[in-house]
N, CA, C and O atoms as a DFTB+ gen file, in Angstrom:
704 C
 N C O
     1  1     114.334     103.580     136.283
     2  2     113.920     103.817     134.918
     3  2     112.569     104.503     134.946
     4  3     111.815     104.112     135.836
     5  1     112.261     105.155     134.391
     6  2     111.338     105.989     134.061
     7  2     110.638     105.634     133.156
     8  3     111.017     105.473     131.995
     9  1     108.805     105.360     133.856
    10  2     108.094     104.439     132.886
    11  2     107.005     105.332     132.150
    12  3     106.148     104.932     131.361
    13  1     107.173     106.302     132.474
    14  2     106.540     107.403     131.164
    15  2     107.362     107.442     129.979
    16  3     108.503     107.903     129.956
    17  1     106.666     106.876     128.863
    18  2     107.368     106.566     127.459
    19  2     106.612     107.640     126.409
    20  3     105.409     107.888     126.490
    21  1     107.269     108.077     125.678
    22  2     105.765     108.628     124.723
    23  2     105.592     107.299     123.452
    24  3     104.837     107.284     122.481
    25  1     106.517     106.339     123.868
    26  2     106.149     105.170     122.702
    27  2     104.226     104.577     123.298
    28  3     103.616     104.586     124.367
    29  1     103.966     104.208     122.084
    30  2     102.732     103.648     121.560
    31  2     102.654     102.868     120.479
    32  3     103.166     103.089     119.382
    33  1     101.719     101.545     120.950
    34  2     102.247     100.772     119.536
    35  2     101.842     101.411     118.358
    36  3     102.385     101.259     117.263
    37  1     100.239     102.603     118.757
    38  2      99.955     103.078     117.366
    39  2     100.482     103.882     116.516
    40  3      99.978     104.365     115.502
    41  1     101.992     104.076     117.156
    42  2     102.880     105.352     116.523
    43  2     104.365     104.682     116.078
    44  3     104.980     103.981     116.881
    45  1     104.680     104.852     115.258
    46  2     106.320     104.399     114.444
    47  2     106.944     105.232     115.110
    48  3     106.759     106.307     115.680
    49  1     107.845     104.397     114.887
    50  2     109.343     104.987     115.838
    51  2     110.610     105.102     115.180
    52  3     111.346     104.136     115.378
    53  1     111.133     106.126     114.360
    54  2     112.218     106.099     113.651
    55  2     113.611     106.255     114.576
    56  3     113.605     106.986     115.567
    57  1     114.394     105.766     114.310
    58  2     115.796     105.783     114.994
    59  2     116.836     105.977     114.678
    60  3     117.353     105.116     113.966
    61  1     117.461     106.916     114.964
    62  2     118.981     107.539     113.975
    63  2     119.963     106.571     114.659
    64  3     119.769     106.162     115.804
    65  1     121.004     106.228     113.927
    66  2     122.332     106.284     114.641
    67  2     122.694     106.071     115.843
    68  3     123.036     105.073     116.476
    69  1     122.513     107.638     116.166
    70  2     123.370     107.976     117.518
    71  2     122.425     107.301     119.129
    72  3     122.740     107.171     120.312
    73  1     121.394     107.069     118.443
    74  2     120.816     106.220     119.887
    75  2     121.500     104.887     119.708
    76  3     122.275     104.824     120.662
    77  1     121.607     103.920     119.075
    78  2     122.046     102.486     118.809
    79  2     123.489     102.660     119.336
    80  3     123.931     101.780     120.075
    81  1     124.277     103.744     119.012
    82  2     125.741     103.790     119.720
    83  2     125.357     104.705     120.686
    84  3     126.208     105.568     120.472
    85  1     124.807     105.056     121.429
    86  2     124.457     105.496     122.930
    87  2     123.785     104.053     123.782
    88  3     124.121     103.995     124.965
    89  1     122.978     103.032     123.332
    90  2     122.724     102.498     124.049
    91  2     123.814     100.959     124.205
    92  3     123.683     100.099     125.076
    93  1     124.463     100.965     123.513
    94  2     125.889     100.096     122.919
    95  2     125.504      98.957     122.950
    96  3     124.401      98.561     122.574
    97  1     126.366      98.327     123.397
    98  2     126.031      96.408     122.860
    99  2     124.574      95.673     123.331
   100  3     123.721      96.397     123.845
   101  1     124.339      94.436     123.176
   102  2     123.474      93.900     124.262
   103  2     123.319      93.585     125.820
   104  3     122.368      93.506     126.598
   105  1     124.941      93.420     125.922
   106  2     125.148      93.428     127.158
   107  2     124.805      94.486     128.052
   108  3     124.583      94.112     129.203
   109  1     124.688      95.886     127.793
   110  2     125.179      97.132     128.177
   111  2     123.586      96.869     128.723
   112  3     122.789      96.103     128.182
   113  1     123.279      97.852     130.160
   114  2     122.512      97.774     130.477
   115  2     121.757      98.902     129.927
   116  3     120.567      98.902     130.240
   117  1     122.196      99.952     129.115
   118  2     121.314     101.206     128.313
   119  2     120.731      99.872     127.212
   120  3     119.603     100.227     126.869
   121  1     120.947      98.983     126.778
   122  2     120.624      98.425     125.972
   123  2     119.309      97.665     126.180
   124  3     118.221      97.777     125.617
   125  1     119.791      96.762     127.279
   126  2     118.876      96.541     127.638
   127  2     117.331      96.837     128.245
   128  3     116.307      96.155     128.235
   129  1     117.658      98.239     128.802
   130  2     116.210      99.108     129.718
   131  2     115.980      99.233     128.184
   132  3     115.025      98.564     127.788
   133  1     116.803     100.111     127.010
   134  2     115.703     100.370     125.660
   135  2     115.004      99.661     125.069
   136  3     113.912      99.975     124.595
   137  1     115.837      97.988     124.978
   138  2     114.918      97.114     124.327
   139  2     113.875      96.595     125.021
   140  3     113.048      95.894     124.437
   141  1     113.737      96.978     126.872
   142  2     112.624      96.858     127.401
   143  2     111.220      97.615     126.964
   144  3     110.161      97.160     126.533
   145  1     111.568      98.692     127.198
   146  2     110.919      99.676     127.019
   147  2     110.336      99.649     125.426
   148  3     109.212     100.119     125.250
   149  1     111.037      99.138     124.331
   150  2     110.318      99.434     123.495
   151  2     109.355      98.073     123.031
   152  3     108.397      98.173     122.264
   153  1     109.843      96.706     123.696
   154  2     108.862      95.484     123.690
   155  2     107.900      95.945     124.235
   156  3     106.961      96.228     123.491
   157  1     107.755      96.177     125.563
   158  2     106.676      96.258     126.723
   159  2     105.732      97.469     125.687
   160  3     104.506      97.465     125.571
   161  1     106.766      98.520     124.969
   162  2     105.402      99.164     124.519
   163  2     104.719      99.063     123.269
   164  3     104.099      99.915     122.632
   165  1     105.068      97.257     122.924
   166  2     104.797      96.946     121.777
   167  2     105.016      97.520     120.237
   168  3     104.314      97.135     119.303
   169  1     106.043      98.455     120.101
   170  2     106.831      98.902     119.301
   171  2     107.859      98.384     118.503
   172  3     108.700      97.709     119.097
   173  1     108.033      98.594     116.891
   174  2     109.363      98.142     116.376
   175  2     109.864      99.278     115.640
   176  3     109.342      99.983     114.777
   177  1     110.986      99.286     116.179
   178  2     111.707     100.524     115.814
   179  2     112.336     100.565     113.866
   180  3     113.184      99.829     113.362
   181  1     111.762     101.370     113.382
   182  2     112.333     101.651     112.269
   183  2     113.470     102.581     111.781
   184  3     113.452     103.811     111.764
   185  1     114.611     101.626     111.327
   186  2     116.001     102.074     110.987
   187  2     116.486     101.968     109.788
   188  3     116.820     100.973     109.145
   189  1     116.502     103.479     109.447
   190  2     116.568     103.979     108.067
   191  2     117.903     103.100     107.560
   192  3     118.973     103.018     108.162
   193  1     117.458     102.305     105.966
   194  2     119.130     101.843     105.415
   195  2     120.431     102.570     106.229
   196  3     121.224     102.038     107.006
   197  1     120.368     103.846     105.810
   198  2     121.464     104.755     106.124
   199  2     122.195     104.790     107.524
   200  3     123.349     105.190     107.682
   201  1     121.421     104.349     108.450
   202  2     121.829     104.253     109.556
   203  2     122.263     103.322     110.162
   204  3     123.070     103.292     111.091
   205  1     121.467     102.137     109.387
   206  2     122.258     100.942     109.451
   207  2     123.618     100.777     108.682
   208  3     124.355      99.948     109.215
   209  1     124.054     101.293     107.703
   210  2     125.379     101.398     107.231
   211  2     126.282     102.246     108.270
   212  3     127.440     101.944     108.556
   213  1     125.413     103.609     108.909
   214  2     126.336     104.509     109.585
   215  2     127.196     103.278     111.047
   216  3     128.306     103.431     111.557
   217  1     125.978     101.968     111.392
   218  2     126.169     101.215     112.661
   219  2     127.292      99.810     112.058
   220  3     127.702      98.756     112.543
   221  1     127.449     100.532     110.779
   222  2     128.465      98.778     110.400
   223  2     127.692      98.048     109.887
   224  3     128.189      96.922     109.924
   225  1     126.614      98.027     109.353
   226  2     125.754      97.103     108.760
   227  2     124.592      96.220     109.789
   228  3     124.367      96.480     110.971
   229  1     124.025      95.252     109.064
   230  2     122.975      94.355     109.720
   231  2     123.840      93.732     110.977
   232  3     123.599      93.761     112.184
   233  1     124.637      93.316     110.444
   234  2     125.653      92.422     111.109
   235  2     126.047      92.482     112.373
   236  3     126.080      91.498     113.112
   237  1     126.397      93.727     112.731
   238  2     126.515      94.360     113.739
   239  2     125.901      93.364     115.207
   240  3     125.001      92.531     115.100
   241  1     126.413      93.596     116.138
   242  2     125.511      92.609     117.477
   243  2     124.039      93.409     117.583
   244  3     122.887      93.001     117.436
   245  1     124.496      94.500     117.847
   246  2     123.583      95.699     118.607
   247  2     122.461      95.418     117.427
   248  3     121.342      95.122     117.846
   249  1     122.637      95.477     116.039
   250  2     121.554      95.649     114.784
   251  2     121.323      94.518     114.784
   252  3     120.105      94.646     114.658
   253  1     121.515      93.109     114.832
   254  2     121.343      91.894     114.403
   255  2     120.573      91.261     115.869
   256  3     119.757      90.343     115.950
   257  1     121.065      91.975     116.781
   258  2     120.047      91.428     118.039
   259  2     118.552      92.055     117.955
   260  3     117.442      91.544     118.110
   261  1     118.977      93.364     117.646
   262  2     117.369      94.047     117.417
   263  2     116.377      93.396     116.300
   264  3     115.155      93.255     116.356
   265  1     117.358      93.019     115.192
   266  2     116.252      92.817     114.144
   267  2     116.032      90.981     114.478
   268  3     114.873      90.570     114.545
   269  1     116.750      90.368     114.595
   270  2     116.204      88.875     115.295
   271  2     115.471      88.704     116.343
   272  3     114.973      87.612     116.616
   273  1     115.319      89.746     117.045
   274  2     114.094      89.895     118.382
   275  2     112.933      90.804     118.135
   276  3     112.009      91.129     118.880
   277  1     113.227      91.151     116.839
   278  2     111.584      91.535     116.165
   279  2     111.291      93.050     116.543
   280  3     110.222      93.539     116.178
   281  1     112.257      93.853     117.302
   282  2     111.838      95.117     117.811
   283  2     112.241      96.124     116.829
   284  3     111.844      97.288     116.885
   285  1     112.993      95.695     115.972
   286  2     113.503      96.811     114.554
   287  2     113.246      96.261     113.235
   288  3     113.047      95.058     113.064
   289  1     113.246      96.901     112.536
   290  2     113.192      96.818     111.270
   291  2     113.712      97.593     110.175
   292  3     113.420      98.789     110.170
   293  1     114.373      97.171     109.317
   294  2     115.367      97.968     108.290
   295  2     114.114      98.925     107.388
   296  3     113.322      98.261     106.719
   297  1     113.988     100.182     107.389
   298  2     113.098     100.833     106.182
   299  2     114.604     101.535     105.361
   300  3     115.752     101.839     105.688
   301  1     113.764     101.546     104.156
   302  2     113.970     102.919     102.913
   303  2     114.071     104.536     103.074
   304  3     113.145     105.245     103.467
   305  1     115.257     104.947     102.729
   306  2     114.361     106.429     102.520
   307  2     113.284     106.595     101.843
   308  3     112.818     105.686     101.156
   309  1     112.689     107.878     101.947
   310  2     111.622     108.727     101.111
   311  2     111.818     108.258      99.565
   312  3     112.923     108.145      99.034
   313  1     111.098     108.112      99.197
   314  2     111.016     108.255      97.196
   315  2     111.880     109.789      97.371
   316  3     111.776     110.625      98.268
   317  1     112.820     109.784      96.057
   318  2     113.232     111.264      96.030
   319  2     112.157     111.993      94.785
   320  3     112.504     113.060      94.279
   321  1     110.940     111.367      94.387
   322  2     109.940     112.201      94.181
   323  2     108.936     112.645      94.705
   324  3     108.058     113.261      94.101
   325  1     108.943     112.378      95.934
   326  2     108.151     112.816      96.952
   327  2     108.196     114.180      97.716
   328  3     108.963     114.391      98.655
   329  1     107.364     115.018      97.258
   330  2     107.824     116.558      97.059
   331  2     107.714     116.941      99.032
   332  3     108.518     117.678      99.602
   333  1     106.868     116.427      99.537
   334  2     106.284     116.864     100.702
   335  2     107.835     116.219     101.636
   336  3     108.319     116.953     102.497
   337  1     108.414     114.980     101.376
   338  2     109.419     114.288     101.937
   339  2     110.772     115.165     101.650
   340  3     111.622     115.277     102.534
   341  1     110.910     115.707     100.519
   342  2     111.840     115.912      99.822
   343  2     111.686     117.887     100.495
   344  3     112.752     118.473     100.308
   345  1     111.012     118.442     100.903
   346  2     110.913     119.279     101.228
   347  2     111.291     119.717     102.887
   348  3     111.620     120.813     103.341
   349  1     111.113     118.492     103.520
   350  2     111.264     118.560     105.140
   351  2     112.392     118.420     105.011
   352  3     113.055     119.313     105.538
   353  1     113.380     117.039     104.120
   354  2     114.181     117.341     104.240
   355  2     115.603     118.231     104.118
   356  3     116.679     117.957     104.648
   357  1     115.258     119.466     103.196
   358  2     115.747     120.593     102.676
   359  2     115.977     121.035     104.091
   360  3     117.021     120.989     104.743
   361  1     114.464     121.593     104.527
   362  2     114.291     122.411     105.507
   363  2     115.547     121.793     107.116
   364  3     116.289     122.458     107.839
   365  1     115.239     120.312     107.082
   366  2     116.359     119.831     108.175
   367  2     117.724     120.042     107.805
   368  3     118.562     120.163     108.698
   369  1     117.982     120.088     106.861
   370  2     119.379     120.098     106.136
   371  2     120.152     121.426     106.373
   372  3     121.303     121.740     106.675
   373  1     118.695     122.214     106.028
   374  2     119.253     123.922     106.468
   375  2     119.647     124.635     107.719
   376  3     120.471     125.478     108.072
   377  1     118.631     123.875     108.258
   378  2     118.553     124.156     110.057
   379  2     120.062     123.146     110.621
   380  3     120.739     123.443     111.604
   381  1     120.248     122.250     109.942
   382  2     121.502     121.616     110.839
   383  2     122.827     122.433     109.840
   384  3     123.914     122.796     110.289
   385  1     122.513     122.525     108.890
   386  2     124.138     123.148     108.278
   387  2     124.907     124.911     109.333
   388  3     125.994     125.364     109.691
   389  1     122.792     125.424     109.416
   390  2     123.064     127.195     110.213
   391  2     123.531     126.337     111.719
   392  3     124.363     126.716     112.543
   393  1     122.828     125.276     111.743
   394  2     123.508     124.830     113.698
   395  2     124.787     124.314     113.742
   396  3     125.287     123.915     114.794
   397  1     125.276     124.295     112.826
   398  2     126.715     123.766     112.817
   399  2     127.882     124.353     112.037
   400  3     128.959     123.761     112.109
   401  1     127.763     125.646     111.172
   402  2     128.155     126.905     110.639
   403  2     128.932     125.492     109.608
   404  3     130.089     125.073     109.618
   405  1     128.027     125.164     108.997
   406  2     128.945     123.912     108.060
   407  2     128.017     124.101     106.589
   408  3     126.809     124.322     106.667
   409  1     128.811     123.976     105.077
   410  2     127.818     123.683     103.945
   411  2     126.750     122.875     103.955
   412  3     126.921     121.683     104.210
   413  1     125.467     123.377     103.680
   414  2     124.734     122.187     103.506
   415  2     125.082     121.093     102.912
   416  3     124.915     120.046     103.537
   417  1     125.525     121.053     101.861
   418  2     126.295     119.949     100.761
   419  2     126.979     118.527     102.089
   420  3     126.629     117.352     101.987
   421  1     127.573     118.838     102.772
   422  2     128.209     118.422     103.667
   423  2     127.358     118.071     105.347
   424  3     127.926     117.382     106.195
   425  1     126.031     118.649     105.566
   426  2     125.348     117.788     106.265
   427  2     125.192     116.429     105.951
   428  3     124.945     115.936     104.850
   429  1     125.439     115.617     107.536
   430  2     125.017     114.128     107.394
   431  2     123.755     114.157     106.825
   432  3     122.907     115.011     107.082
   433  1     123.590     113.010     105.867
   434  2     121.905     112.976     104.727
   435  2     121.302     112.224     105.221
   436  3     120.317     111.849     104.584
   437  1     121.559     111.563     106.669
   438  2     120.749     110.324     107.413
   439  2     120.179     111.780     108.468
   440  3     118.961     111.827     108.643
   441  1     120.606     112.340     108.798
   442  2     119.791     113.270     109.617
   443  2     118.853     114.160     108.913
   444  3     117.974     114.592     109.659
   445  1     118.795     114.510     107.843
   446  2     117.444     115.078     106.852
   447  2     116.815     114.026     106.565
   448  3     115.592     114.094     106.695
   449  1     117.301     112.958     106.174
   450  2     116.371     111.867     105.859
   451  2     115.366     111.543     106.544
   452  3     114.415     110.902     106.095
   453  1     115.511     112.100     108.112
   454  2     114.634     111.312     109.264
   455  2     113.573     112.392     109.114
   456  3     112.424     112.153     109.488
   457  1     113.899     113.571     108.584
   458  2     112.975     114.672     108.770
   459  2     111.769     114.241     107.359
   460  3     110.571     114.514     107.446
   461  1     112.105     113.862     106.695
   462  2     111.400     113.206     105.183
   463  2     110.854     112.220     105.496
   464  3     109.884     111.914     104.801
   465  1     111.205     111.352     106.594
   466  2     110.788     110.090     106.787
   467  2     109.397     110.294     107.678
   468  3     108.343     109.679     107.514
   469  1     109.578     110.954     108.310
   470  2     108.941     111.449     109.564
   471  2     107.832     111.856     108.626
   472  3     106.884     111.085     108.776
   473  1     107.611     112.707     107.784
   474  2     106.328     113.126     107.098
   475  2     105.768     112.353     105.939
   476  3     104.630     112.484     105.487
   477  1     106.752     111.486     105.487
   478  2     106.141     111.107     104.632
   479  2     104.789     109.461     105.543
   480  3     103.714     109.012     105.146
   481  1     105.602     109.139     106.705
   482  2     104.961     107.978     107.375
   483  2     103.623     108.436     108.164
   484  3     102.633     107.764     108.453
   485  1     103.876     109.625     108.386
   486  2     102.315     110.531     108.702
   487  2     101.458     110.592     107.428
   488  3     100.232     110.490     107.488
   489  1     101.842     110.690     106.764
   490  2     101.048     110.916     105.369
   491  2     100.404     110.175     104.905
   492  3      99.249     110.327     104.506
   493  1     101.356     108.825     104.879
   494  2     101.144     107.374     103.734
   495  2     100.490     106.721     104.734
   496  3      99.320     106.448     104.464
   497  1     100.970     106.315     106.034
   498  2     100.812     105.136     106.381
   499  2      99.488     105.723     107.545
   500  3      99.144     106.903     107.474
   501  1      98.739     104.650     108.715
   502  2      97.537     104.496     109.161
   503  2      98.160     104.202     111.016
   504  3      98.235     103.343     111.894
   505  1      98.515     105.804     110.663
   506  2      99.577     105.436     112.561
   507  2      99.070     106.534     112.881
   508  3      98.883     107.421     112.048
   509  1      98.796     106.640     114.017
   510  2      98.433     108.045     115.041
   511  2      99.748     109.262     115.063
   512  3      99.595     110.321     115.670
   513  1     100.960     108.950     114.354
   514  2     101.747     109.607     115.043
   515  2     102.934     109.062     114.265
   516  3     102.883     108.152     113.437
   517  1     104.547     110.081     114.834
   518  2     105.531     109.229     114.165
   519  2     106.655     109.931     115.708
   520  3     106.325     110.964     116.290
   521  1     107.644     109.296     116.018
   522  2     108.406     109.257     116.779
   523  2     109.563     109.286     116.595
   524  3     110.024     108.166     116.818
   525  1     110.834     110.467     116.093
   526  2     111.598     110.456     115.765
   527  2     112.991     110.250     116.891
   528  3     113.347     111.330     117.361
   529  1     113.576     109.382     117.239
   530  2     114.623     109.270     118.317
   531  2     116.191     109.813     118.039
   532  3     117.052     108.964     117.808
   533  1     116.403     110.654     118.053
   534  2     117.839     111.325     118.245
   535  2     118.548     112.142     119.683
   536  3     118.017     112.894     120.501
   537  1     119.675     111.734     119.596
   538  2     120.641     112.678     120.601
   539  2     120.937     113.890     119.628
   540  3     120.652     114.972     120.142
   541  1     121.392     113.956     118.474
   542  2     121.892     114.744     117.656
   543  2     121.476     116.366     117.868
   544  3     120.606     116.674     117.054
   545  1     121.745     117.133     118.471
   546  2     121.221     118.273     118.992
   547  2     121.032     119.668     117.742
   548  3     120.409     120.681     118.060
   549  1     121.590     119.527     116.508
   550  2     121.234     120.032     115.408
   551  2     120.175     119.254     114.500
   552  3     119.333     119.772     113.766
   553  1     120.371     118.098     114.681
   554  2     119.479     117.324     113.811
   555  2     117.769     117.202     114.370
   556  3     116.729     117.192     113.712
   557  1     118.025     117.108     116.000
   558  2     116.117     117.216     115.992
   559  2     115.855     119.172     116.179
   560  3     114.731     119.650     116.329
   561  1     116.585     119.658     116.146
   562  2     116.323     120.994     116.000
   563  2     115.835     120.811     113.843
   564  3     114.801     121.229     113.321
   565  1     116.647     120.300     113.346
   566  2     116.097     120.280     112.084
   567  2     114.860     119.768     112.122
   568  3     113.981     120.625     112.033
   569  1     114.416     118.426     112.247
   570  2     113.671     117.971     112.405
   571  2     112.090     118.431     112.761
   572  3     110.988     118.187     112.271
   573  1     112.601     119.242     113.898
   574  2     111.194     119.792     114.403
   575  2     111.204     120.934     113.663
   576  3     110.034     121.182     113.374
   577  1     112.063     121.894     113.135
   578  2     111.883     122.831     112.060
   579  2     111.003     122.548     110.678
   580  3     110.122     123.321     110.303
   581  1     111.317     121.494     110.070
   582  2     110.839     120.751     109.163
   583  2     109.137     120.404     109.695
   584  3     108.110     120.910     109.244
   585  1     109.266     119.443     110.717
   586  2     107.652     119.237     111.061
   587  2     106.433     120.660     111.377
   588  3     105.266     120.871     111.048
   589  1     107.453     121.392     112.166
   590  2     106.559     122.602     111.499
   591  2     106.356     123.294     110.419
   592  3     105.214     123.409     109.973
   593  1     107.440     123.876     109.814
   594  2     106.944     124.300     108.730
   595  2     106.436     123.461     107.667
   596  3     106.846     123.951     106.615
   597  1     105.518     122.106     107.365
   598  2     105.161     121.033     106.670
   599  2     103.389     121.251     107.733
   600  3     102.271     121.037     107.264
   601  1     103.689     121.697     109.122
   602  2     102.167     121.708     109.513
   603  2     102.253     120.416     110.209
   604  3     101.179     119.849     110.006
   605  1     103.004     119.694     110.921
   606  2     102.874     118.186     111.419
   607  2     103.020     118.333     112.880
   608  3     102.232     117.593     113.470
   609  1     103.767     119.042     113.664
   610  2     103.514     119.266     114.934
   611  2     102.486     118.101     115.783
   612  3     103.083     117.333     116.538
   613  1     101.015     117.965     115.675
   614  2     100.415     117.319     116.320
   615  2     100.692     115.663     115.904
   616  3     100.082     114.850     116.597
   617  1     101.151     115.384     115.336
   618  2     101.152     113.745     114.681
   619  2     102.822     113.325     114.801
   620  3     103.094     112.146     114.570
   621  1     104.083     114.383     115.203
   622  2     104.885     114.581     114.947
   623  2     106.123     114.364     116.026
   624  3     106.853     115.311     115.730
   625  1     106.602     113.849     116.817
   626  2     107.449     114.119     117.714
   627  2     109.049     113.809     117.880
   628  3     109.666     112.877     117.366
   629  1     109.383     114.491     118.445
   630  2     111.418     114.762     118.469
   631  2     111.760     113.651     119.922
   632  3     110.959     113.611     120.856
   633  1     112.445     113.200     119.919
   634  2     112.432     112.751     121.579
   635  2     114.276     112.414     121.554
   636  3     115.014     112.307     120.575
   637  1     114.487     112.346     122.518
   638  2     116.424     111.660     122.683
   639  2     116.410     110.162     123.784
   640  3     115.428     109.707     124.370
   641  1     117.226     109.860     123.794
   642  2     117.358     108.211     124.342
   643  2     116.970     108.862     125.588
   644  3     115.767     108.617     125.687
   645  1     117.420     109.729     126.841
   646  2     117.470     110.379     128.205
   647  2     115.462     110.153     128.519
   648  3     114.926     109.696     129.528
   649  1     114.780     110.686     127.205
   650  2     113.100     110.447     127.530
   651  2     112.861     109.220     127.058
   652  3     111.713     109.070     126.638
   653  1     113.750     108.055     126.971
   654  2     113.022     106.945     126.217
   655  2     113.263     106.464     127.334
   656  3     112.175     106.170     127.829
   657  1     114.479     106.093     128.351
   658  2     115.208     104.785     129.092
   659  2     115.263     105.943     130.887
   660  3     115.396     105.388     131.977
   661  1     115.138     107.384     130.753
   662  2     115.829     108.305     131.390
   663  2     117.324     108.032     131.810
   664  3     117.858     107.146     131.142
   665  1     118.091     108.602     132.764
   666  2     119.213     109.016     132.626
   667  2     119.675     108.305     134.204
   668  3     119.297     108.740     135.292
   669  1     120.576     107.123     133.990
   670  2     120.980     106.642     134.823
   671  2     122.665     106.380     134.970
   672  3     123.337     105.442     134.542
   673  1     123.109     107.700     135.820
   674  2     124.371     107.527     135.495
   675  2     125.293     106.426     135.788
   676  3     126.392     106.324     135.243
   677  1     124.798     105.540     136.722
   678  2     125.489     104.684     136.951
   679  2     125.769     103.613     136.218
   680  3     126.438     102.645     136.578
   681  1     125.016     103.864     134.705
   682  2     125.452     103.176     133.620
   683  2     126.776     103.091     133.014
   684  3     127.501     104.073     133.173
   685  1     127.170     102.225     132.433
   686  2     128.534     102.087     131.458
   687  2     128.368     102.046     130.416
   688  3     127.769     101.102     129.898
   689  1     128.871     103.122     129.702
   690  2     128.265     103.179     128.493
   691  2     129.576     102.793     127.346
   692  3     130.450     103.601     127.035
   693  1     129.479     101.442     126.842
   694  2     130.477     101.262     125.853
   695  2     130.189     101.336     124.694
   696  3     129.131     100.875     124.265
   697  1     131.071     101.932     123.949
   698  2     130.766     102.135     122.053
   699  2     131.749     101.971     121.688
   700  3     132.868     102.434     121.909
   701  1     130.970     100.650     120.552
   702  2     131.849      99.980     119.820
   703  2     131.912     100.273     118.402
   704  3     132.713      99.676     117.683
């Protein structure tokens, strides 16, 4: 495992989806190196409503182990009057609809959301930083589209599960 993290406790850590079903149950040992990695770096991962519905709800093992061991926590989207939130996420929405030759109307709204989330928690809140975690290969291309054109770049970062846990194939990776 690879103990260069860019986690910090002074930085939030948002989490889509597709990492929680990449790192699969508790048992799974991707599960386990992540929930190492993000105790040891004194971090609690914040998981947008939306993504917790996309994982089956609270209920879930994988969601209900995280949030009873204190390393996650359920947030809100953006206010949808929040022009600066409401703007990144346009911009992610656009960049994943051209990366996927699909209507915007019809982009997943949990993957713009993270791009809204991401600026608005730089903005509001008293963190060095914000940490956005996706595999989704259109969505942190949105993402980081959005953080630049908003000017966030330095406070701002894209990362995938491979730089959180690195890449150990001799894992089993089950998704449930």
């Amino acid at each position: 495992m690879d103990t260069d993290t860019p986690f910090s406790a002074d930085r939030d850590v948002l989490v889509d989806a597709n990492i929680f079903y990449a790192i699969g149950s508790p048992s799974n040992p991707q599960y386990q190196r992540f929930r190492s990695v993000v105790q040891n770096a004194g971090v609690v991962c914040k998981l947008p409503r939306r993504v917790i519905g996309e994982l089956g709800g609270p209920e879930t093992d994988r969601v209900r182990t995280a949030l009873d061991e204190g390393w996650a926590t359920i947030i809100d989207a953006p206010s949808p009057t929040d022009g600066d939130a409401v703007a990144a996420s346009d911009i992610a929405k656009r960049t994943i609809a051209n990366e996927t030759d699909q209507p915007e109307h019809e982009v997943e709204k949990t993957d713009a959301i993270l791009a809204g989330l991401a600026i608005q928690y730089v903005r509001d809140r008293s963190t060095a930083g914000v940490i956005v975690l996706t595999d989704d290969k259109p969505a942190k291309k949105g993402i980081e589209n959005a953080v630049r054109a908003q000017g966030y770049t330095d406070t701002i970062a894209v990362h995938g599960l491979e730089d959180i846990i690195g890449d150990d194939s001799g894992d089993s990776m089950r998704l449930i």
